[in-house]
C-alpha positions in Angstrom: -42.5 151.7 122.0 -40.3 151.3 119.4 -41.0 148.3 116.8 -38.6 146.9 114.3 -39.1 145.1 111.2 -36.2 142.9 109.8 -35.4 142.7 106.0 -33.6 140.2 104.0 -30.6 142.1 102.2 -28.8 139.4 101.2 -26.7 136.1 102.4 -23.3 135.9 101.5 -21.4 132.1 102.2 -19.4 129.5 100.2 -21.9 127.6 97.5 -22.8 124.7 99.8 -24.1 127.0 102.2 -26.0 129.1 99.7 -27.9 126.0 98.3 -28.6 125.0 102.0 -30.3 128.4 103.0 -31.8 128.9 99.7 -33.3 126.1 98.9 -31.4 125.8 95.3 -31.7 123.2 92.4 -29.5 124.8 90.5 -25.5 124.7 91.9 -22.6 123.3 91.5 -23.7 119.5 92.4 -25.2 119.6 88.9 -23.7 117.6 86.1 -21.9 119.6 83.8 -20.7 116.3 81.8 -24.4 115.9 80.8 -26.0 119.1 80.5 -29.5 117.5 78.9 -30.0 115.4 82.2 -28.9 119.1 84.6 -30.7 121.1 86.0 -28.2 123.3 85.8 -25.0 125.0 87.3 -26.0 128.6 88.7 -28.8 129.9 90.9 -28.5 133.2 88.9 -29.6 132.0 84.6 -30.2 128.9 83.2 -26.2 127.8 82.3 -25.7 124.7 82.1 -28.7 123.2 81.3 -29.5 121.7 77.7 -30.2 124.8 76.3 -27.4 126.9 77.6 -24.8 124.3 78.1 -21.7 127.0 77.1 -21.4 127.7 80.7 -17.4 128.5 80.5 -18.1 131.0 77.9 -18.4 134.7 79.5 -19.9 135.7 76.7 -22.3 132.7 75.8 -26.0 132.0 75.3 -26.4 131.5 78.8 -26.5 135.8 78.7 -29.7 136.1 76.6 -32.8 137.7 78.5 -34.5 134.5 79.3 -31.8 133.0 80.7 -30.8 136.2 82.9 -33.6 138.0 83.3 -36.8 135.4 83.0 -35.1 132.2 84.7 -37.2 129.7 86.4 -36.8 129.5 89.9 -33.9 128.0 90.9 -35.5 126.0 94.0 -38.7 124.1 94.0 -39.8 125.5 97.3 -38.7 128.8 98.4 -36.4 129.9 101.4 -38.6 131.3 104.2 -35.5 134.2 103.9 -37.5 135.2 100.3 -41.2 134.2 101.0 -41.3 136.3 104.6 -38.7 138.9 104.5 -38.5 139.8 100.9 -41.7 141.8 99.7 -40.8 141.3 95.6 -42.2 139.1 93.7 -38.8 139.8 91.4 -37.0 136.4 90.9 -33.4 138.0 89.6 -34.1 140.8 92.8 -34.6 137.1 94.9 -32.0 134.8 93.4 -29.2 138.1 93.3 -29.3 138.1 97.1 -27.4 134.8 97.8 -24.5 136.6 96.6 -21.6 135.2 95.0 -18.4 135.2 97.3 -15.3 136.1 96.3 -13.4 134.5 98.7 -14.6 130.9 98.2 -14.8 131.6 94.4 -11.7 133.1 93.2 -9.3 132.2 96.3 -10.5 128.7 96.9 -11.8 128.7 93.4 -10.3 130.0 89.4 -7.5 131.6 91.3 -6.3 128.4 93.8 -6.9 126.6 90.3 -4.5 129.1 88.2 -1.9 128.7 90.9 -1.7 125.1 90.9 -1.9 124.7 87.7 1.1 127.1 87.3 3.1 125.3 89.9 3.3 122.5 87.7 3.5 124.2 84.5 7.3 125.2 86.2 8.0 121.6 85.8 6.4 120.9 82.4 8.8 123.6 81.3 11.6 122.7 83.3 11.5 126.6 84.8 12.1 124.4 88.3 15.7 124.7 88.0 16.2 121.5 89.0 15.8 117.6 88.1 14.5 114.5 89.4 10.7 113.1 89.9 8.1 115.6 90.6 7.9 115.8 94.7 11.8 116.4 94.4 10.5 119.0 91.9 7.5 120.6 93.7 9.8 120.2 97.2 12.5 122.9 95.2 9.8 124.9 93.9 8.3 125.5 97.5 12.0 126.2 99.1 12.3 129.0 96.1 8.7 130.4 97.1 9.5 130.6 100.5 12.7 132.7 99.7 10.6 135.1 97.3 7.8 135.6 100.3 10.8 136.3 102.7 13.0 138.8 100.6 9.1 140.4 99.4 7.6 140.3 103.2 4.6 138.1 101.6 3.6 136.2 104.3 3.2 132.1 103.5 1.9 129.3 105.6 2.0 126.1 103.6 5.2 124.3 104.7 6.0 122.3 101.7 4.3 121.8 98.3 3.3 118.4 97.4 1.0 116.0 95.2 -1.3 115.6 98.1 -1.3 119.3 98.4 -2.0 120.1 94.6 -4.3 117.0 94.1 -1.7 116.1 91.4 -1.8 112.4 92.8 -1.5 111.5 89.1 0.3 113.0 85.5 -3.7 112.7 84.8 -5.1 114.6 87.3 -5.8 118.5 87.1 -3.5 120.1 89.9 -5.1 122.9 92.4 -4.1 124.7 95.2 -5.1 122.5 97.8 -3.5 124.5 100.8 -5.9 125.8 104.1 -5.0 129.1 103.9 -6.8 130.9 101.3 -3.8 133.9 101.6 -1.5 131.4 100.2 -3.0 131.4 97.1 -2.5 135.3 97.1 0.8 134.7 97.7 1.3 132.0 94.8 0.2 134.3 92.3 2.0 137.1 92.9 5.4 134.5 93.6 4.3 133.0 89.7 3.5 136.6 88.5 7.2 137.4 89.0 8.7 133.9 87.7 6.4 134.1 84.7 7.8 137.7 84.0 11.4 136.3 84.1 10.9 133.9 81.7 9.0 135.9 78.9 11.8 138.6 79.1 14.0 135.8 78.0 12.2 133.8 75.5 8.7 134.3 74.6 5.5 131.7 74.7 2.2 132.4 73.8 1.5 129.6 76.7 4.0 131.2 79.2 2.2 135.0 77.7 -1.2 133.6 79.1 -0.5 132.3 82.3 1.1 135.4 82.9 -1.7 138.2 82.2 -4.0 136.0 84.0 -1.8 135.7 87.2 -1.5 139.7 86.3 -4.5 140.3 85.9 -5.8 138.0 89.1 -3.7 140.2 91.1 -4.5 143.4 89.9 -8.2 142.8 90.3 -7.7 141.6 94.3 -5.2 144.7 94.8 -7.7 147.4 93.5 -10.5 145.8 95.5 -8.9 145.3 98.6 -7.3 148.7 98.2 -11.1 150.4 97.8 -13.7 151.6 99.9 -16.9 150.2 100.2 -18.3 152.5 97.6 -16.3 152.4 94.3 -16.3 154.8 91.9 -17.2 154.2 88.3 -13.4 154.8 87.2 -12.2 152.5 89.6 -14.8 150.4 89.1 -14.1 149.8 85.5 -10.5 148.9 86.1 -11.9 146.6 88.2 -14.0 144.7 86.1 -11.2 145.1 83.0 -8.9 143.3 85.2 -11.7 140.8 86.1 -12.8 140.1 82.5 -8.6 140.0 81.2 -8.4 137.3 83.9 -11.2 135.2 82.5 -10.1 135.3 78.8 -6.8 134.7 79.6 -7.4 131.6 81.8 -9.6 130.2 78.9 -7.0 130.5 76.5 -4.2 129.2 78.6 -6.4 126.1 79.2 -6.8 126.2 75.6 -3.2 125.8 75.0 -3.1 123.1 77.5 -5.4 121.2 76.0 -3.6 121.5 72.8 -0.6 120.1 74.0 -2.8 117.2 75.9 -1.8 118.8 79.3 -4.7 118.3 82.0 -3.8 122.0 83.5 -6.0 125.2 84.1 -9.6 123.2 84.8 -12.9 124.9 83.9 -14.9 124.8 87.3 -18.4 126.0 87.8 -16.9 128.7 90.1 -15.5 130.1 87.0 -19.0 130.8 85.8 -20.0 132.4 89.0 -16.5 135.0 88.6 -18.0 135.7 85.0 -21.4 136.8 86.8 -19.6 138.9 89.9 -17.9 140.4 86.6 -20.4 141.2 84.4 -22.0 142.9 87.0 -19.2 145.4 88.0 -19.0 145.7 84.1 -23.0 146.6 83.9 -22.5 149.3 86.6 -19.2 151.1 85.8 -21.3 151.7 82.1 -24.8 152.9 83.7 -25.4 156.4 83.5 -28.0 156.4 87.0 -24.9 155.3 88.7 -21.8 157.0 90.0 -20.3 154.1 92.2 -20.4 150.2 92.6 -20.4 148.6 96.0 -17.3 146.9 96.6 -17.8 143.3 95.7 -15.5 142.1 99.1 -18.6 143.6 100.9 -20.2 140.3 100.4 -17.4 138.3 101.4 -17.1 135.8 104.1 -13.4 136.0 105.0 -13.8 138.2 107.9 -16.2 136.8 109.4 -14.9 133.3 108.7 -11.3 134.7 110.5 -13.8 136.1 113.7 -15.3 132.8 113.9 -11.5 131.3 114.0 -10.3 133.7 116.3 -13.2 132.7 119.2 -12.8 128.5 118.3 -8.8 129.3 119.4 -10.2 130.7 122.7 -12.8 127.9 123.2 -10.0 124.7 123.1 -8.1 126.5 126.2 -11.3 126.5 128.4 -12.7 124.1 130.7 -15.5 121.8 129.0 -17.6 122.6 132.1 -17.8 126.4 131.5 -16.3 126.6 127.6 -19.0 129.3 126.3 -18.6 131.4 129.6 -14.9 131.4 129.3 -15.0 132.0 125.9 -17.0 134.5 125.8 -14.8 136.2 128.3 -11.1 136.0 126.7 -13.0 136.9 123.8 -14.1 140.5 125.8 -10.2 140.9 127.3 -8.6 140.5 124.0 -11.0 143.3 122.7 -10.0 144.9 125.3 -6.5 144.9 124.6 -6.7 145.7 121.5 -8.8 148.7 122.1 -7.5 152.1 122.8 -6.6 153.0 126.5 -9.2 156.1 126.0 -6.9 157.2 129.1 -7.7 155.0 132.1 -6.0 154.8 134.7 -6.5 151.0 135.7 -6.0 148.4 133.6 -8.6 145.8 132.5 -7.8 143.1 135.8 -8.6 143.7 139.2 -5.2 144.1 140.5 -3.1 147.3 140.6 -1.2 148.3 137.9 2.3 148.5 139.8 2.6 147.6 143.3 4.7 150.1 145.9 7.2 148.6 148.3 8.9 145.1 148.4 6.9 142.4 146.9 5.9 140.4 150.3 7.4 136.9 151.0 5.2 133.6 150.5 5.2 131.6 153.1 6.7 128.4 153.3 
């Protein structure tokens, strides 16, 4: 008889989910207005809390030993996941297993941020190419995107960009990319990379020079991960984490700028302190010496499975009530089929011949 004993790797999710399964105190939900009434911002050290309330630094107190290696537990009563399946009494080894995701933190987080932000940026600096309010604006802007995607084969889904869409209800308000698709914010970037260019060849701007090396940098750091295997090696590892930590300097100072020039653009979010962690520790293992490689990071991301989760709710709204998990689950087995190799059979997948020989008989009338 053979006997199996499971083991808690790790959990990978969005935040909300993380604090669910873990148990967490310490997340996003905290106040980081008030950091002597928080409990703090991140399950991994102690930032935002009184003591370590420079959370949007990557290089602030929060970093010191005690707040990185001897936190307090960041839930008052632990996950069964730690307490039964994990046999370390470690609390960094515990809290480093609900891993940070990049999906929900740089493309529905800092990066969906940077591209809204720089959406309207195009208007503050009239780089639109047009007049009028700002929907008539944002409207051009999105008819000018779609072109680039087109002519680039960058594939877009958002039909039209608007306030709703940027949460730009208001001149106040800090705009973000508000769109489903977290690909679309992939293909912002790269569309504002190349407008961004354009303009510094023609005039330079130390505010236009930011937002540019962070969309640059943004979309290096994606393109060498999604380009990697699951083990990285340390030289491509520390291009990685160079284009991960350009990205977070760069975004700081542009929203330094902004604030400068009393522009609400570029918002610090606590997602941004959970990219300087997921880069800080590709940076800690391109430079160990026990190390040759780095897992890749999108190892502990959720898209995939979020998109396979998609894929079998599509199946489920075409089948009867009565019988929807049974006819899901079968669709779900013929399009695996189909998308498999024939591994030379002769049949195909349904029960009727393949071609049929002789006239096709009549139906009766």
């Amino acid at each position: 008889m053979v006997r199996l004993y499971p083991t808690f790797v790790f959990a990978k999710g969005d935040w909300p989910w993380l604090k669910k399964v873990g148990f967490l105190v310490r997340s996003h939900h905290q106040s980081i207005a008030a950091p002597q009434r928080s409990k703090g911002l991140c399950h991994l050290c102690l930032a935002g809390t009184a003591q370590y309330a420079d959370w949007s630094n990557p290089d602030g107190s929060w970093k010191c030993d005690d707040s990185l290696l001897r936190p307090t537990p960041p839930w008052s009563r632990e996950s069964p996941l730690t307490t039964r399946l994990c046999k370390s009494d470690d609390i960094c080894g515990k809290t480093w297993r609900y891993r940070p995701d990049i999906f929900h933190t740089l493309h529905k987080g800092v990066l969906a941020e940077l591209a809204g932000s720089g959406l309207v940026v195009l208007t503050d600096l009239n780089l639109d190419g047009c007049g009028g309010d700002i929907p008539v604006r944002l409207h051009q802007i999105h008819v000018q995107l779609k072109t680039w995607c087109s002519h680039n084969k960058v594939q877009l889904h958002v039909n039209d960009l608007t306030r709703t869409i940027l949460h730009f209800d208001a001149d106040s308000d800090f705009p973000t990319g508000g769109w489903f698709k977290g690909a679309d914010t992939t293909a912002v970037c790269k569309y504002l990379e190349h407008k961004f260019h354009q303009t510094l060849e023609s005039e330079h701007s130390d505010y236009v020079e930011s937002i540019y090396m962070a969309l640059s940098a943004g979309n290096n750091f994606l393109r060498l991960l999604y380009s990697a295997d699951l083990f990285m090696p340390q030289s491509l590892t520390q291009r990685v984490a160079a284009c991960g930590r350009q990205l977070l300097s760069q975004y700081l100072r542009a929203a330094s700028i902004a604030h400068s020039l009393s522009k609400t653009r570029f918002k610090l979010i606590p997602k941004f302190h959970l990219f300087c962690h997921i880069v800080m520790n590709l940076e800690a293992t391109s430079d160990s010496k026990n190390r040759s490689f780095c897992i890749n990071p999108l190892a502990f991301s959720c898209q995939l499975d979020e998109d396979l989760v998609g894929r079998a709710s599509g199946m489920s709204r075409t089948c009867s009530i009565r019988r929807v998990h049974e006819q899901t689950i079968r669709k779900y087995l013929v399009a695996v089929r189909l998308n498999l190799p024939n591994h030379g059979q002769k049949r195909p997948l349904s029960s009727e011949p393949a071609e049929r020989h002789g006239p096709k008989p009549k139906r009766p009338r």
